[in-house]
C-alpha positions in Angstrom: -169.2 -72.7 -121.5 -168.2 -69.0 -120.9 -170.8 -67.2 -119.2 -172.3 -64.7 -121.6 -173.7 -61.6 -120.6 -176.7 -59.6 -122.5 -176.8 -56.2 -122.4 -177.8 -52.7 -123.8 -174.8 -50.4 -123.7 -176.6 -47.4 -122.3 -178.5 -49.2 -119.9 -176.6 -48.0 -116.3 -177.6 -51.0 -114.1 -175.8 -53.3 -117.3 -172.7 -50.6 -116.4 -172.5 -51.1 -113.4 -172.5 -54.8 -113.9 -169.9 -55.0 -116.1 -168.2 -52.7 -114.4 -168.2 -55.0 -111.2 -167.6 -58.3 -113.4 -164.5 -56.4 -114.8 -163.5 -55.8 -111.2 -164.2 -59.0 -109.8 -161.2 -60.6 -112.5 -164.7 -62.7 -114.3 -164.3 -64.1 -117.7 -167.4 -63.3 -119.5 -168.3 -62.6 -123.2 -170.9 -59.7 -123.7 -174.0 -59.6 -126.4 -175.6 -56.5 -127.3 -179.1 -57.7 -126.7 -180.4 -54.9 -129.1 -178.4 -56.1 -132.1 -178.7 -59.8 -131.1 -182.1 -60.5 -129.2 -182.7 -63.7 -127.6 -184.0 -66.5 -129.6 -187.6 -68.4 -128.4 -185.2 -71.6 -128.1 -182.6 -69.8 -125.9 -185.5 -68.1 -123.6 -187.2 -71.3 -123.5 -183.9 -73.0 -122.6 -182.7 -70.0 -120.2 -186.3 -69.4 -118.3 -186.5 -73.3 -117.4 -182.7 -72.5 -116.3 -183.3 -69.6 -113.9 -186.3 -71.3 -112.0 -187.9 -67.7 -112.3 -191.5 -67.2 -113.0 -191.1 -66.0 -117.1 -192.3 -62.1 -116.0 -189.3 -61.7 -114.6 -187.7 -61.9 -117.9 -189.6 -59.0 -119.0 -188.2 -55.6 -119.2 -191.3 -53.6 -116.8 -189.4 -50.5 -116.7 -188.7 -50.1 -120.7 -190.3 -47.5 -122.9 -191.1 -50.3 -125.0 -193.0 -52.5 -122.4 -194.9 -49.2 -121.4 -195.8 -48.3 -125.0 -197.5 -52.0 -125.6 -199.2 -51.6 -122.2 -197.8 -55.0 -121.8 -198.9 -54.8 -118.0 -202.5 -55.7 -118.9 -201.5 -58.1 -121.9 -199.4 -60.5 -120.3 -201.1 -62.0 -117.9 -203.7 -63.0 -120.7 -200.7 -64.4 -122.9 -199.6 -68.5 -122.7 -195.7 -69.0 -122.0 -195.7 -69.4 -126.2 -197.1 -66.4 -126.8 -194.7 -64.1 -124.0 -191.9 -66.3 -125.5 -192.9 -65.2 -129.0 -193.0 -61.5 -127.6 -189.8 -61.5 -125.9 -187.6 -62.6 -128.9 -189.0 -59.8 -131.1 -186.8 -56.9 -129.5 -184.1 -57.1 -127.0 -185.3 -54.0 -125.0 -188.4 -56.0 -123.8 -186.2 -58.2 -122.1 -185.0 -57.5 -118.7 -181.0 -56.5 -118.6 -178.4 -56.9 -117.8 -178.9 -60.9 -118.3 -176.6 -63.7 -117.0 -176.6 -67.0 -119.1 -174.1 -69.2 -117.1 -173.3 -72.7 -116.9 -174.7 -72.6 -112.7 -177.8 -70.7 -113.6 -179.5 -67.5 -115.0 -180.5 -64.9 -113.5 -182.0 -61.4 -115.4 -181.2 -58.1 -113.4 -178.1 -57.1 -111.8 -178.0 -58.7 -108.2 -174.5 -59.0 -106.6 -175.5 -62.0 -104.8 -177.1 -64.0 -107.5 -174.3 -63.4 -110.0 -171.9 -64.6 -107.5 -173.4 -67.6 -107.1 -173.6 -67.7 -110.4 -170.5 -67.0 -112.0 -167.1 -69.0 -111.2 -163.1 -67.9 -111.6 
């Protein structure tokens, strides 16, 4: 499986990560997570992946997040429900995100995504 790559095109941190995956020589595919938002199956599938509590796969810094007051709301919601919530919109979900075969990992973190990725 390629490693796929979700991201918003004028989000910096996801330039500057595919920026550095271009320069590290990694052979990744990229999804616009705007035009095609996560699924509940693949954030099920990808959360359990990442070993990552799920509100790290939510987007705290987005207009969007701050609009729904989501702050408050989510730590009344079940997994379902923030699942449900998450695949509505791609800018509630934390970006740049890296679905590889080794792991997931949301956010750009030099470290993670070399563990992560392979040549």
């Amino acid at each position: 499986m390629k490693p796929v790559i979700l991201c918003y095109e004028k989000c910096t941190t996801c330039k500057k990560a595919l920026k550095w995956v271009e320069e590290m020589g990694y052979d990744v595919e990229i999804r616009p997570i705007k035009e095609k938002n996560p699924t509940v199956e693949e954030l099920k599938q990808w959360h359990e992946k990442s070993g990552l509590p799920l509100k790290k796969f939510f987007n705290t810094s987005g207009i969007l997040y701050k609009e729904m007051k989501l702050k408050d709301r989510i730590p009344e919601m079940s997994e379902e429900e923030q699942y449900q919530l998450l695949s509505t919109d791609g800018m509630l979900v934390k970006r740049p995100l890296l679905v590889a075969e080794k792991g997931v990992f949301p956010g750009f973190r030099q470290e993670q995504w070399e563990d992560i990725l392979e040549k």
